[in-house]
mmCIF file of the C-alpha atoms, coordinates in Angstrom:
data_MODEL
# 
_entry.id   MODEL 
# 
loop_
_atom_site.group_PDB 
_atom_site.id 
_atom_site.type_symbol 
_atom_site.label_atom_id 
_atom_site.label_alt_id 
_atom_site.label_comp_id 
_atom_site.label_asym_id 
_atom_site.label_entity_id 
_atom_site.label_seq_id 
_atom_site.pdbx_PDB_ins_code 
_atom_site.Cartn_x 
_atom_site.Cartn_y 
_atom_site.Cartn_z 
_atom_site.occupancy 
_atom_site.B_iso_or_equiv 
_atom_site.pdbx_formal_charge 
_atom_site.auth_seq_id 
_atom_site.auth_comp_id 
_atom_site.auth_asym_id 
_atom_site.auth_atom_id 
_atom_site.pdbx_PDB_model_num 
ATOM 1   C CA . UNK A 1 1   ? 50.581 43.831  -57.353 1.00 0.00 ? 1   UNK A CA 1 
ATOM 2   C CA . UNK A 1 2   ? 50.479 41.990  -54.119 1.00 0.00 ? 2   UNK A CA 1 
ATOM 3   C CA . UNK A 1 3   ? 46.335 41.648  -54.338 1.00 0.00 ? 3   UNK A CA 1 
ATOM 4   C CA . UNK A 1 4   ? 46.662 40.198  -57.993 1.00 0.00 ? 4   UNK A CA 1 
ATOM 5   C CA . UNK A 1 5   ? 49.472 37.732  -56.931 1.00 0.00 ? 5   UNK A CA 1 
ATOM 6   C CA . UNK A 1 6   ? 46.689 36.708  -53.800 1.00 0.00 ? 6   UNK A CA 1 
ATOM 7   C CA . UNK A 1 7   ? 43.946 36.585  -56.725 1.00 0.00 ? 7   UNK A CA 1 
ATOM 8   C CA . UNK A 1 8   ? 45.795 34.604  -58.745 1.00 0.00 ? 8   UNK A CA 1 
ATOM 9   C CA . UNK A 1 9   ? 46.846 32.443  -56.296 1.00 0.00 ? 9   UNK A CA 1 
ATOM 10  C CA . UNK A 1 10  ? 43.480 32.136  -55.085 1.00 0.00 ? 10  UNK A CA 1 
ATOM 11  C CA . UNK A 1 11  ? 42.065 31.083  -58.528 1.00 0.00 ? 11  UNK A CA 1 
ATOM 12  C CA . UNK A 1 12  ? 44.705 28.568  -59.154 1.00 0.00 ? 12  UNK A CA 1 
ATOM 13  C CA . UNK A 1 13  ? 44.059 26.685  -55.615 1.00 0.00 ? 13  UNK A CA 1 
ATOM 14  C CA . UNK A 1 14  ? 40.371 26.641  -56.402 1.00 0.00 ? 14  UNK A CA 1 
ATOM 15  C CA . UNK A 1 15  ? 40.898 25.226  -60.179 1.00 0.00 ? 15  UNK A CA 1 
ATOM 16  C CA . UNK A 1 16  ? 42.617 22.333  -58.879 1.00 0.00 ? 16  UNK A CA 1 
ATOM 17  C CA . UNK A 1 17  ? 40.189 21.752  -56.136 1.00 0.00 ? 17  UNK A CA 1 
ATOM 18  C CA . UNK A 1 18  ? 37.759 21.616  -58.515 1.00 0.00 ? 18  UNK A CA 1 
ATOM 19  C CA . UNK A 1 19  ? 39.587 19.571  -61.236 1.00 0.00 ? 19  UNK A CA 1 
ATOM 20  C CA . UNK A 1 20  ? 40.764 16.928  -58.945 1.00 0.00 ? 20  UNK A CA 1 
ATOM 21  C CA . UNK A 1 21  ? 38.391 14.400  -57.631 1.00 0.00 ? 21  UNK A CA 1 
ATOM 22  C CA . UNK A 1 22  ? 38.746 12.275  -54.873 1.00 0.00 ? 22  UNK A CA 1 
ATOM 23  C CA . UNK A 1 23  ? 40.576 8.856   -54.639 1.00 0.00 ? 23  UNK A CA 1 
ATOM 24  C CA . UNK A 1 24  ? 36.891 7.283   -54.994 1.00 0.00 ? 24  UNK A CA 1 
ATOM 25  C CA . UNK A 1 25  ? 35.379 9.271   -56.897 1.00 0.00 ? 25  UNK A CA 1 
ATOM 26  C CA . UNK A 1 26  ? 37.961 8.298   -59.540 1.00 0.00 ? 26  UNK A CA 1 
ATOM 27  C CA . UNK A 1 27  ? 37.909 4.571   -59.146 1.00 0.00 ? 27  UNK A CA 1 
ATOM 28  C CA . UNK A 1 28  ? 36.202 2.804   -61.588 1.00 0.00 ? 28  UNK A CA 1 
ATOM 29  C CA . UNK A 1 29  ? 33.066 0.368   -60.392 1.00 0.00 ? 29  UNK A CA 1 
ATOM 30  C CA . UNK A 1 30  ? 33.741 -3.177  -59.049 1.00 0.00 ? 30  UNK A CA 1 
ATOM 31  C CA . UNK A 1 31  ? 32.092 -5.683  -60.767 1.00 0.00 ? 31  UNK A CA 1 
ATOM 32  C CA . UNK A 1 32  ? 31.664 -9.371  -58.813 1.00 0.00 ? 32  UNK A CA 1 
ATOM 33  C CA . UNK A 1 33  ? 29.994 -12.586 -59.913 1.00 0.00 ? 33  UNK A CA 1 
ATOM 34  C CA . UNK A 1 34  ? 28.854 -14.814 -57.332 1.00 0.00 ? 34  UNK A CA 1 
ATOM 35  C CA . UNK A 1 35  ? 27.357 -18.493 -57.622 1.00 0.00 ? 35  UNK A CA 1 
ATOM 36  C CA . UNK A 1 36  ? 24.735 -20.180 -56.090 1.00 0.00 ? 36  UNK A CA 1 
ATOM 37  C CA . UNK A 1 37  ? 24.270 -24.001 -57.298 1.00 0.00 ? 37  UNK A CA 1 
ATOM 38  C CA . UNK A 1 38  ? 23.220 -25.714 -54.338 1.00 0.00 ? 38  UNK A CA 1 
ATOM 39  C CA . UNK A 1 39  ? 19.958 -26.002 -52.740 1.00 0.00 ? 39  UNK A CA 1 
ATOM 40  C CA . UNK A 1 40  ? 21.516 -25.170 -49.218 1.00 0.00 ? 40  UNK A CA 1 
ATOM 41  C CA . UNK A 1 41  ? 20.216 -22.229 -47.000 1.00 0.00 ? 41  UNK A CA 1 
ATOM 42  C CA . UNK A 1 42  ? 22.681 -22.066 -45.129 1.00 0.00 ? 42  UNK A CA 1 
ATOM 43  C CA . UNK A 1 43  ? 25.307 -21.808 -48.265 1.00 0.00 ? 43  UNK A CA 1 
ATOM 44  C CA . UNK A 1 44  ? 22.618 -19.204 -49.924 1.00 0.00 ? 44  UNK A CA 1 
ATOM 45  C CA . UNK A 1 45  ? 22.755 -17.304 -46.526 1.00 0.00 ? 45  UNK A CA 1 
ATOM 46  C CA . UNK A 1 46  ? 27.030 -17.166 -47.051 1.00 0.00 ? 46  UNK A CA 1 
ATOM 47  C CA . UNK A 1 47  ? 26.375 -16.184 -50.483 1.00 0.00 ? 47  UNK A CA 1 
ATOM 48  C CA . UNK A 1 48  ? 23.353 -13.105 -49.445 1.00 0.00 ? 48  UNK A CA 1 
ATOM 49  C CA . UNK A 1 49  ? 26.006 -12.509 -46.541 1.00 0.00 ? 49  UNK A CA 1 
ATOM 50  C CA . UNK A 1 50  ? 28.955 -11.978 -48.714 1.00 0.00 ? 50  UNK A CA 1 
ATOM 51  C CA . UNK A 1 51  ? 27.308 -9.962  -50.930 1.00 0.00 ? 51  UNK A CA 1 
ATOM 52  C CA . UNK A 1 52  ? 25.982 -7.489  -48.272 1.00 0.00 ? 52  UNK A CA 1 
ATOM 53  C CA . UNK A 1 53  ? 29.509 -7.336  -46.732 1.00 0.00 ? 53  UNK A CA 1 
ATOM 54  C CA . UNK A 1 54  ? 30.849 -6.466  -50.744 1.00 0.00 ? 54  UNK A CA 1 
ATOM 55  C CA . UNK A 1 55  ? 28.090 -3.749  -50.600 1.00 0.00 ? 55  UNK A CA 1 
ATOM 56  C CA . UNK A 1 56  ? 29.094 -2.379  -47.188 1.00 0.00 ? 56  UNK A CA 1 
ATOM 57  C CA . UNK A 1 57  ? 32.982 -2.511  -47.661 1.00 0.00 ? 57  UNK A CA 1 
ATOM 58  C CA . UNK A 1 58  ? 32.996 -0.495  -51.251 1.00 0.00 ? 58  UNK A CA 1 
ATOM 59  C CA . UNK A 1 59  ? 30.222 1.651   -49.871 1.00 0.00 ? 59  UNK A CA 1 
ATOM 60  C CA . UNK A 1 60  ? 32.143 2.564   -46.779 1.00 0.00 ? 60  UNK A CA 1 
ATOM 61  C CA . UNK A 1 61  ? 35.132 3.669   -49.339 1.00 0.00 ? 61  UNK A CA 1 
ATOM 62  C CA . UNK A 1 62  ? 32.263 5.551   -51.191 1.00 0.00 ? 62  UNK A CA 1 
ATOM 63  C CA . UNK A 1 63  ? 32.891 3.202   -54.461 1.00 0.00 ? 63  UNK A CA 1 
ATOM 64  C CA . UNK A 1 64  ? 30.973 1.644   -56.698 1.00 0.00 ? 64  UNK A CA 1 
ATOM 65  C CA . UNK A 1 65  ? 29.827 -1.843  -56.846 1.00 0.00 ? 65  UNK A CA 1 
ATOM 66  C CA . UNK A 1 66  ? 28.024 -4.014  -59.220 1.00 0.00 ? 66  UNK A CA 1 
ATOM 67  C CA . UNK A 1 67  ? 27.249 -7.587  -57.584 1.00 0.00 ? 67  UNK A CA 1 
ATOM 68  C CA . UNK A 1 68  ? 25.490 -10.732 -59.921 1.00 0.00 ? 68  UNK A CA 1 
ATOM 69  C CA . UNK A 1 69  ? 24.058 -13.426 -58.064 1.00 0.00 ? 69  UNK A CA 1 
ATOM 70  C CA . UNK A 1 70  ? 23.628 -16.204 -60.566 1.00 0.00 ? 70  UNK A CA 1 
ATOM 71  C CA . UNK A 1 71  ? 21.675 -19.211 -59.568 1.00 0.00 ? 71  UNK A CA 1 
ATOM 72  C CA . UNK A 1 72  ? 21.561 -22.824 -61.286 1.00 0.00 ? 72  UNK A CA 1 
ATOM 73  C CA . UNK A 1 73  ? 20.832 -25.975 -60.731 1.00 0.00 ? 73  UNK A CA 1 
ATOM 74  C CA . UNK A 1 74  ? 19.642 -26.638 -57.410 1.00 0.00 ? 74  UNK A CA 1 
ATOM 75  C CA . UNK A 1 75  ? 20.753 -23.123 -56.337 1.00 0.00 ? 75  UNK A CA 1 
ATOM 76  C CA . UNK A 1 76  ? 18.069 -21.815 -58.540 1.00 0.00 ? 76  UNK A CA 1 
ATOM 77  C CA . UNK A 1 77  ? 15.906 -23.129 -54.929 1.00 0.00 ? 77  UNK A CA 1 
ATOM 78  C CA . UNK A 1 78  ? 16.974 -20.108 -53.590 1.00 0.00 ? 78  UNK A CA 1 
ATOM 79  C CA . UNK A 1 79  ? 15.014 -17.538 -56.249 1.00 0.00 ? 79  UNK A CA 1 
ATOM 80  C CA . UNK A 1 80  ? 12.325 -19.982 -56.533 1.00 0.00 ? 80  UNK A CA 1 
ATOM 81  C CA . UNK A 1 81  ? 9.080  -18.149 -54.886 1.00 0.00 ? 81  UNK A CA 1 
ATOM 82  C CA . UNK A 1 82  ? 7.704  -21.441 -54.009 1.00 0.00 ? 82  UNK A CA 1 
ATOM 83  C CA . UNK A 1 83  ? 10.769 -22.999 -52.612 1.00 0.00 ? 83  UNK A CA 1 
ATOM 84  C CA . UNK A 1 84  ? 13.315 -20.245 -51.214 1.00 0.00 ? 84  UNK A CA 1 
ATOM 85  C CA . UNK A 1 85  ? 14.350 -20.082 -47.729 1.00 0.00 ? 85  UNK A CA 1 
ATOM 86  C CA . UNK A 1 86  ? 15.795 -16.780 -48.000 1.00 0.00 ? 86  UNK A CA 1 
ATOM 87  C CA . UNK A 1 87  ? 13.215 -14.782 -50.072 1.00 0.00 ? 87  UNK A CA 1 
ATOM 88  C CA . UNK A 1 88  ? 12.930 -11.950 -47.624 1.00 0.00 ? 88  UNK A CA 1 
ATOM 89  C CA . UNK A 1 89  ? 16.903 -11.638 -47.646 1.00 0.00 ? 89  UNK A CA 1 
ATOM 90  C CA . UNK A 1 90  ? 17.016 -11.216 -51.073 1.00 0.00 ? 90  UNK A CA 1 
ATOM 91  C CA . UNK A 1 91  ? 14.340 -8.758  -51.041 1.00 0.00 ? 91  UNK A CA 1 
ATOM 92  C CA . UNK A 1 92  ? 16.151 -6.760  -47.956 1.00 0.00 ? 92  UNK A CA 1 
ATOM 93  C CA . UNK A 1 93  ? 19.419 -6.947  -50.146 1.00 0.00 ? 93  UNK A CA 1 
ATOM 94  C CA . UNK A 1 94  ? 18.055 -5.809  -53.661 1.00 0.00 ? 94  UNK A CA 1 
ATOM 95  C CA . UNK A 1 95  ? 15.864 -2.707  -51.419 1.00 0.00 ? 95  UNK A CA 1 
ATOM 96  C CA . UNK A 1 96  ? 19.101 -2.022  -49.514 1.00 0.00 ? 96  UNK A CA 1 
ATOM 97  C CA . UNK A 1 97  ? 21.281 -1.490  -52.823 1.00 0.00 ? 97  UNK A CA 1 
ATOM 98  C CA . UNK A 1 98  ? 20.746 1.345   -55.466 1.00 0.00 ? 98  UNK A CA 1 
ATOM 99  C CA . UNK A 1 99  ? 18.676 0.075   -58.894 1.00 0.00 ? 99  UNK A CA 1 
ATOM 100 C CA . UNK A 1 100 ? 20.656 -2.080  -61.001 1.00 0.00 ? 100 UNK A CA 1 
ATOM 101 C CA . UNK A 1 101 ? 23.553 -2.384  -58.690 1.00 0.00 ? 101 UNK A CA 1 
ATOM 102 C CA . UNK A 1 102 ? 22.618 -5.842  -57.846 1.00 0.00 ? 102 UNK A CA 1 
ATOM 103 C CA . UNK A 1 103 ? 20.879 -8.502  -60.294 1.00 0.00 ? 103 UNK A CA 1 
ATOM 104 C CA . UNK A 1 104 ? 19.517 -11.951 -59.308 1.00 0.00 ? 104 UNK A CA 1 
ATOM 105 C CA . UNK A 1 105 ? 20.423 -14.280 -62.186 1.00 0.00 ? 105 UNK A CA 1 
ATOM 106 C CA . UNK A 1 106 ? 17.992 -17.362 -62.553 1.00 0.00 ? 106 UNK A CA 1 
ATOM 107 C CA . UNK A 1 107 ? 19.374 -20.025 -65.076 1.00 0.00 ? 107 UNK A CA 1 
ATOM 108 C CA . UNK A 1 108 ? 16.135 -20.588 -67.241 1.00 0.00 ? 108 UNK A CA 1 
ATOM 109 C CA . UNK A 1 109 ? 17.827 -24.202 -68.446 1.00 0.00 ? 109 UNK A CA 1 
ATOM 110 C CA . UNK A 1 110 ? 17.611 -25.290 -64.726 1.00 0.00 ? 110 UNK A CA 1 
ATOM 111 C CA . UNK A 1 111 ? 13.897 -23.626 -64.677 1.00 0.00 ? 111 UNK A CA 1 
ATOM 112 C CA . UNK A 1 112 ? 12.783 -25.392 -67.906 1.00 0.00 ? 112 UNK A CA 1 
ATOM 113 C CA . UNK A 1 113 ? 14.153 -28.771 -66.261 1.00 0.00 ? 113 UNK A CA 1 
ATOM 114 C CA . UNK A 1 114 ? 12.240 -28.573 -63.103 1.00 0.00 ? 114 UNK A CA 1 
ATOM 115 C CA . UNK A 1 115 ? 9.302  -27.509 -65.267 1.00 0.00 ? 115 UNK A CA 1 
ATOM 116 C CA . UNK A 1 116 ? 9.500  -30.679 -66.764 1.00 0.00 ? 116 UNK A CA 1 
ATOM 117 C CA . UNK A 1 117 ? 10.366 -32.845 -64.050 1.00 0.00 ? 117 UNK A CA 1 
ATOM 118 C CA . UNK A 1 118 ? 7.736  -31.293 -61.444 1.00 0.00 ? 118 UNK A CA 1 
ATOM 119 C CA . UNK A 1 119 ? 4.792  -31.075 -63.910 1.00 0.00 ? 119 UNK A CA 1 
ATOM 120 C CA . UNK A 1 120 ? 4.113  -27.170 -63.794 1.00 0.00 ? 120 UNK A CA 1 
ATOM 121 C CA . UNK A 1 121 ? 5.592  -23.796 -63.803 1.00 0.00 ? 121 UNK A CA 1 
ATOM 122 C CA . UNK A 1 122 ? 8.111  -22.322 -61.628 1.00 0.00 ? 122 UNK A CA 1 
ATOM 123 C CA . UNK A 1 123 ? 7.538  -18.752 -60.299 1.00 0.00 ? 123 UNK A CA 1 
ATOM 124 C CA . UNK A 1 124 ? 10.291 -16.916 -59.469 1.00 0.00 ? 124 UNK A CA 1 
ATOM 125 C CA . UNK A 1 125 ? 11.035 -14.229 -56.913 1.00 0.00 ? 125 UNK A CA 1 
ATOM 126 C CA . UNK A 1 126 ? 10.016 -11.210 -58.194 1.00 0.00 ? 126 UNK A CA 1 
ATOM 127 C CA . UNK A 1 127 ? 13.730 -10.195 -57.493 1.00 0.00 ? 127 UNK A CA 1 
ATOM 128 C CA . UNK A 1 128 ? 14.543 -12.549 -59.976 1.00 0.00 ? 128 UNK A CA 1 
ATOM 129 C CA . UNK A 1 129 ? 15.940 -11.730 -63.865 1.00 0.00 ? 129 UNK A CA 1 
ATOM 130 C CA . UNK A 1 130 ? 16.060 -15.131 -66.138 1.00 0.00 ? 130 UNK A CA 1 
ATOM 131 C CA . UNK A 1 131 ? 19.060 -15.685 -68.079 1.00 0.00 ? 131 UNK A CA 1 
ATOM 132 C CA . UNK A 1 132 ? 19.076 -17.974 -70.541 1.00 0.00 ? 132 UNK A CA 1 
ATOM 133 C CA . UNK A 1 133 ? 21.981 -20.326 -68.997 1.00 0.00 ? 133 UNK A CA 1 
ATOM 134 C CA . UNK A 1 134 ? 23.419 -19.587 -65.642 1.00 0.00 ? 134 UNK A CA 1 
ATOM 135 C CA . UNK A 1 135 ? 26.859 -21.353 -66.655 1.00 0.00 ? 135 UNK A CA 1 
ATOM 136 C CA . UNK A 1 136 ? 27.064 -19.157 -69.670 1.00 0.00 ? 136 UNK A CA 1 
ATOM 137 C CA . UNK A 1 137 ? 25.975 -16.064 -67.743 1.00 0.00 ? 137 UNK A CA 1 
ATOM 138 C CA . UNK A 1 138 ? 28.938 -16.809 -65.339 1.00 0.00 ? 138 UNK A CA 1 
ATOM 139 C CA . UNK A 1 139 ? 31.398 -17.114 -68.135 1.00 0.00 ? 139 UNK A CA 1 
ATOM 140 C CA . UNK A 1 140 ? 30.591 -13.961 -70.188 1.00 0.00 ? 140 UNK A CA 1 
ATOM 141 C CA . UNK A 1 141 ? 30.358 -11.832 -67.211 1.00 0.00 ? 141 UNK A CA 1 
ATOM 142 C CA . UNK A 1 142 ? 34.051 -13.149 -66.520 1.00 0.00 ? 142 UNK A CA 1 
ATOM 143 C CA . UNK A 1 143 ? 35.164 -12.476 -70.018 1.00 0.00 ? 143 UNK A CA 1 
ATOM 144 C CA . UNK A 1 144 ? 33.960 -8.736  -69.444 1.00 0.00 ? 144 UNK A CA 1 
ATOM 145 C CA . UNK A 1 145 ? 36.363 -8.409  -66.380 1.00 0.00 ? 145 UNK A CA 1 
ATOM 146 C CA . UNK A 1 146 ? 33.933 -9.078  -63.444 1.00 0.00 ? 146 UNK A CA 1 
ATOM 147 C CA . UNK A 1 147 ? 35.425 -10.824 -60.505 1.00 0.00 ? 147 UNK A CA 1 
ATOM 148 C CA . UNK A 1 148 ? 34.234 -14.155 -59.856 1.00 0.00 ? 148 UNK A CA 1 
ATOM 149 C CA . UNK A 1 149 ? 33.607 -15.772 -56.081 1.00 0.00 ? 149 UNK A CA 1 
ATOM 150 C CA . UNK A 1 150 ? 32.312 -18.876 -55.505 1.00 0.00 ? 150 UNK A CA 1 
ATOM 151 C CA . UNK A 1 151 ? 31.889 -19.668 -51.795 1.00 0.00 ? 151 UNK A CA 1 
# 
C-alpha cells in the first residue's frame, strides 16, 4: 500500500509540473507602437534606444515582445537609405530581435511627397516595410491593443 500511495503521489506532483507553466511562459506578448516624425538623430537614436531597452527588459523576464517603429514625415529620414543617420542601428536592432518581432513602418504618403518634391525615388532601408499611411498605421495598431510611446 505504502509504494502505491508514493506512486501516486509521485504521478500527481509530476502532472502538475507538467500542466503548469511558468509566470512567463503564460503571459501573453507585449505589443508597443513607437513614433518617429522628426528628422532628428539624436531623437531616432532615443527612439532605436528605447526600443532595444523594451527588447532587453521583456527578454530578461523571458516574455514576449512585439515592437513597431512607424516613421512619417520627416522621421521617415531615418529609414531613408539615402538619408538615415542610424541605418546600421536599425540593422543591429532588427538582426538582434527574432523575425517579425520588430517591423520598421515607412509612411508611403510621406514617401510619395518627397518623391514629388525631390524629383526621384526614395529607397528605403532594406529594414524597411511601407505602410500605406504612418498616421493610420499608428491608430489601428492602437485600436488592436498595442501600447503606444512617443518619445
Amino acid at each position: 500500500m505504502y509504494s502505491f500511495v508514493r506512486c501516486l503521489a509521485a504521478a500527481t506532483l509530476m502532472s502538475i509540473a507538467f500542466t503548469s507553466g511558468s509566470p512567463a511562459a503564460d503571459a501573453k506578448p507585449h505589443h508597443i507602437a513607437i513614433q518617429i516624425d522628426q528628422n532628428d538623430p539624436q531623437l531616432m537614436n532615443l527612439v532605436l534606444g528605447n526600443a532595444n531597452n523594451v527588447i532587453e527588459y521583456y527578454r530578461s523576464k523571458n516574455e514576449e515582445v512585439d515592437i513597431d517603429i512607424v516613421a512619417y514625415g520627416p522621421g521617415l529620414h531615418m529609414l531613408r537609405a539615402d538619408t538615415s543617420p542610424v541605418q546600421d542601428r536599425v540593422k543591429r536592432l532588427k538582426d538582434m530581435v527574432f523575425p517579425g518581432r520588430i517591423q520598421f513602418s515607412a509612411c508611403n504618403n510621406t514617401r510619395q511627397g518627397m518623391e514629388k518634391a525631390e524629383g526621384h525615388p526614395i529607397a528605403l532601408l532594406p529594414d524597411a516595410t511601407v505602410v500605406p499611411s504612418g498616421v493610420v498605421h499608428l491608430s489601428e495598431l492602437q485600436e488592436q491593443g498595442w501600447s503606444y510611446v512617443r518619445p
